[in-house]
VOMAR-622110 format. One record per residue: residue number from 1; x, y, z of N, C-alpha, C in turn; residue in one letter. Coordinates in steps of 0.05 Angstrom, whole numbers, plus 5000, padded with zeros to 4 digits. Last residue first. Layout:
N
NODE   pos    npx    npy    npz   capx   capy   capz    cpx    cpy    cpz   code
NODE   NUM      X      Y      Z      X      Y      Z      X      Y      Z      A
...
REM end
This chain:
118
NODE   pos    npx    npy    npz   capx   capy   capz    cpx    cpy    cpz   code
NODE   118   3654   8254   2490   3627   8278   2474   3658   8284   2449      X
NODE   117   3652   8179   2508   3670   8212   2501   3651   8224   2486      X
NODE   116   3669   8121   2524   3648   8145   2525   3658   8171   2528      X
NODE   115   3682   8064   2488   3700   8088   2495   3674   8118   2492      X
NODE   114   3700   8004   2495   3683   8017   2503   3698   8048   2520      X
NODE   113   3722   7941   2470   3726   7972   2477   3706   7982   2475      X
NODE   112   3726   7876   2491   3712   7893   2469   3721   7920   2483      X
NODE   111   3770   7816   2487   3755   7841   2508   3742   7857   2487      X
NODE   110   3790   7765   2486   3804   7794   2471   3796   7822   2486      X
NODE   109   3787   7727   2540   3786   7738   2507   3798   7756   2504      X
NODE   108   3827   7689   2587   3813   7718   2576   3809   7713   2548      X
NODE   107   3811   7624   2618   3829   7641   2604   3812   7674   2586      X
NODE   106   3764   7622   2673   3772   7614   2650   3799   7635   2637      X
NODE   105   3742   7646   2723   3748   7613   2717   3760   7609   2696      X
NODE   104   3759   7701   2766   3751   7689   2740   3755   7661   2741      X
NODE   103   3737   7718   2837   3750   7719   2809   3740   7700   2786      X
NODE   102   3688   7716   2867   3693   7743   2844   3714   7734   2829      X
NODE   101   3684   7675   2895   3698   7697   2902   3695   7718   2890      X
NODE   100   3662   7634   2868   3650   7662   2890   3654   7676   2906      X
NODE    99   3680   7662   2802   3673   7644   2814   3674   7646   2845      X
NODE    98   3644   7663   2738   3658   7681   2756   3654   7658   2794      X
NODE    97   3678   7670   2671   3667   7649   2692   3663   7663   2717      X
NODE    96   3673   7723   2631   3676   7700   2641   3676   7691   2660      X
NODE    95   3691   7786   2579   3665   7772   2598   3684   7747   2607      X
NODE    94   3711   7845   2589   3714   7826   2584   3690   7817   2593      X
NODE    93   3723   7919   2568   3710   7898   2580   3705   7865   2572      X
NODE    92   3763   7968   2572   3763   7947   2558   3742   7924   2571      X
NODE    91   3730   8034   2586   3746   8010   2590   3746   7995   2563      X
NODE    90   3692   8078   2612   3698   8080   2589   3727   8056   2603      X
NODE    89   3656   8100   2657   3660   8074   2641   3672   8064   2613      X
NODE    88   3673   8153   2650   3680   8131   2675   3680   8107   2671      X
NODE    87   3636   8178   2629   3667   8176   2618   3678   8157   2635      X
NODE    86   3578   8138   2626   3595   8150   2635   3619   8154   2619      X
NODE    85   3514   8116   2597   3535   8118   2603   3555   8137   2614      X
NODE    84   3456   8102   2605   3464   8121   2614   3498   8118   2622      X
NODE    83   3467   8028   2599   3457   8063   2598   3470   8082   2604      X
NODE    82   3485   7973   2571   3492   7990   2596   3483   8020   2582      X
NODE    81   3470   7910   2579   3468   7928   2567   3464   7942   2591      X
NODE    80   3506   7857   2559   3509   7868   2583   3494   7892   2570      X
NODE    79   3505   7782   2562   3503   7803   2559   3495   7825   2566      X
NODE    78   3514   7698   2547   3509   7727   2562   3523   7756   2558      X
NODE    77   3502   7655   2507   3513   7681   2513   3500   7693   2534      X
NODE    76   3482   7603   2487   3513   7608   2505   3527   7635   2508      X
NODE    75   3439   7600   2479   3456   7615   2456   3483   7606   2467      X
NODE    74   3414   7574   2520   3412   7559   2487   3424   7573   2469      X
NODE    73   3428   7615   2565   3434   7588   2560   3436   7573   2525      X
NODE    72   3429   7682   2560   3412   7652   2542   3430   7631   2537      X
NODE    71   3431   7727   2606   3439   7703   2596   3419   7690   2576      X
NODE    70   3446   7791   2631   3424   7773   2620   3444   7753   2607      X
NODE    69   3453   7856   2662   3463   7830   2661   3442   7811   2651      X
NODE    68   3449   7917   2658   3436   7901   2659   3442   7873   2652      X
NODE    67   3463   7993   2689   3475   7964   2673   3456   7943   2679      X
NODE    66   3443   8021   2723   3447   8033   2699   3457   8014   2673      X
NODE    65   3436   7998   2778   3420   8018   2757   3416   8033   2729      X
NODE    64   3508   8001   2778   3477   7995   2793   3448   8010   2786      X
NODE    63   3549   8013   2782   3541   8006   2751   3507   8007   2758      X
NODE    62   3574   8024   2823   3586   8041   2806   3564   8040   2778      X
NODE    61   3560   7973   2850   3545   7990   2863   3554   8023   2845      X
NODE    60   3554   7915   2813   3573   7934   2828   3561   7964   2834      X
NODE    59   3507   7867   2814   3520   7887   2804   3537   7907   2831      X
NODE    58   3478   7804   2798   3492   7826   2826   3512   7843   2808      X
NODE    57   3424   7766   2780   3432   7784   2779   3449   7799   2803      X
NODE    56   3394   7697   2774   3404   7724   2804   3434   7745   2785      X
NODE    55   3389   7661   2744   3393   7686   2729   3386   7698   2750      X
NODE    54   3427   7606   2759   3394   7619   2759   3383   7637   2746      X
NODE    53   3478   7614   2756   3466   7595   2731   3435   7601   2736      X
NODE    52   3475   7696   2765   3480   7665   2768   3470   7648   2746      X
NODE    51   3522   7746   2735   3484   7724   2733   3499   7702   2747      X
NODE    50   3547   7801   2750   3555   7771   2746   3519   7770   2752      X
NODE    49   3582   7868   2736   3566   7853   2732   3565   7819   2734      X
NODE    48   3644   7879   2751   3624   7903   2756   3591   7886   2759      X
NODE    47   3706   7863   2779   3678   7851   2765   3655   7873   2770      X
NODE    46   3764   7905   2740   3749   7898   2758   3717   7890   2755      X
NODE    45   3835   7911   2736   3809   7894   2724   3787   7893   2754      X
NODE    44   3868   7961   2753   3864   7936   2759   3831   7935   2741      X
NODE    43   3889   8016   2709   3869   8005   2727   3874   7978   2729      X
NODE    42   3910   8044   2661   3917   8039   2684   3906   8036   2709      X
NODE    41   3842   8037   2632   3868   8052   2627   3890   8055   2653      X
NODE    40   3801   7992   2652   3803   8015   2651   3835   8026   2650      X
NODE    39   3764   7930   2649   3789   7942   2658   3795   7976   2644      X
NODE    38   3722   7893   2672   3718   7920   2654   3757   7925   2668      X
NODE    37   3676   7840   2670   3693   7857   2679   3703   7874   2664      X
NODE    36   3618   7798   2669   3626   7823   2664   3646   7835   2680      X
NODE    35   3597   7731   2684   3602   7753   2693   3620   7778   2669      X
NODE    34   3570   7678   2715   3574   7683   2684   3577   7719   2700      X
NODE    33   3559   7609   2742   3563   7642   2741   3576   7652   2719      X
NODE    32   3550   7553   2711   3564   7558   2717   3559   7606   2721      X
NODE    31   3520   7523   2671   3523   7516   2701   3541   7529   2717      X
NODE    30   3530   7537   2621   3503   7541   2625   3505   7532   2657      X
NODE    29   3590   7527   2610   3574   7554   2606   3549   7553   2631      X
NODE    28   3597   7482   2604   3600   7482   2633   3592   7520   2634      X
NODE    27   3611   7464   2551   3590   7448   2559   3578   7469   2593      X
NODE    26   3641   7510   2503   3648   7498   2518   3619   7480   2539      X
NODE    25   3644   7582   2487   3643   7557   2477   3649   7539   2498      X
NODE    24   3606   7637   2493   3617   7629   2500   3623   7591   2490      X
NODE    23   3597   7708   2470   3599   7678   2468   3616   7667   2480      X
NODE    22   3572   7768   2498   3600   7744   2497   3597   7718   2491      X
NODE    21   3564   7833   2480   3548   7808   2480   3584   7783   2482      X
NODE    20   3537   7901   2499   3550   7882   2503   3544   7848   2490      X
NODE    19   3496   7951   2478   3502   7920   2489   3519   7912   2486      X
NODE    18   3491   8025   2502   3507   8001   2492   3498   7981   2492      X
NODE    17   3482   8092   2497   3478   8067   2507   3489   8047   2487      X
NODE    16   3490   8150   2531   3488   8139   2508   3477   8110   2522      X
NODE    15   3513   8192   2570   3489   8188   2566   3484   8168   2555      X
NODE    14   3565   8208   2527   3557   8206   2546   3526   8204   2556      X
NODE    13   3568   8170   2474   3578   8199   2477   3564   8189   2498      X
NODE    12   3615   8120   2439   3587   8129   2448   3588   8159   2464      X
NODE    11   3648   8068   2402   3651   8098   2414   3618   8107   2425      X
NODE    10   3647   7995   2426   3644   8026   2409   3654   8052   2429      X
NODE     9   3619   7936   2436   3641   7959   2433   3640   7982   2418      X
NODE     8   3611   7878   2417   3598   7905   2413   3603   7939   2430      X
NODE     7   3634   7822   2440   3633   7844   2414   3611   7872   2427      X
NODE     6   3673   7773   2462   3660   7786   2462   3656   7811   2442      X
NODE     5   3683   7705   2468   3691   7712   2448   3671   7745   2450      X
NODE     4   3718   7652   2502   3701   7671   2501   3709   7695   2487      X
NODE     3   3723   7584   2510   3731   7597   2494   3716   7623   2492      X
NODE     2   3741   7523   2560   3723   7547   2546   3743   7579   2533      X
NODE     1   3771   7468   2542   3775   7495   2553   3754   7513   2540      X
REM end
């Protein structure tokens, strides 16, 4: 069973900026869509960011331009660095499998926090 483990989280003030980063354990990482979701304070979970195993990039039209999805196979991470942040984006964000539908393939991590406030 894959195991995902994400970090870099914080407080940030608006405008600001972030990376994201998610390990992931397991053989089926590197063949597999790889994706960013974000759940938000009485909100449904939702996929904002996904790489293919190619590295085709698709983003959610809320994040678009302002978020950047990347992978390294030989780390087994992929990662999210997001600008010009919002109070809007301010969530719990997870990373994993994403499959083509959009939903997930794997059991959740812990998630990292991400809290944009002046």
């Amino acid at each position: 069973q894959v195991q995902l483990v994400e970090s870099g989280g914080g407080l940030v003030q608006p405008g600001g900026s972030l990376r994201l980063s998610c390990v992931a354990s397991g053989s089926t990482f590197s063949r597999n869509s790889m994706g960013w979701y974000r759940q938000a304070p009485g909100k449904q979970r939702e996929l904002v960011a996904r790489i293919t195993s190619g590295g085709f990039p698709i983003y959610a039209d809320s994040v678009k331009g302002r978020f950047t999805i990347s992978r390294d196979k030989a780390k087994n991470t992929v990662y999210l660095e997001m600008n010009n942040l919002k109070p809007e984006d301010t969530a719990v964000y997870y990373c994993n499998g994403v499959r083509s539908s959009g939903s997930s393939m794997y059991d959740w991590g812990k998630g990292t926090l991400v809290t944009v406030s002046s």
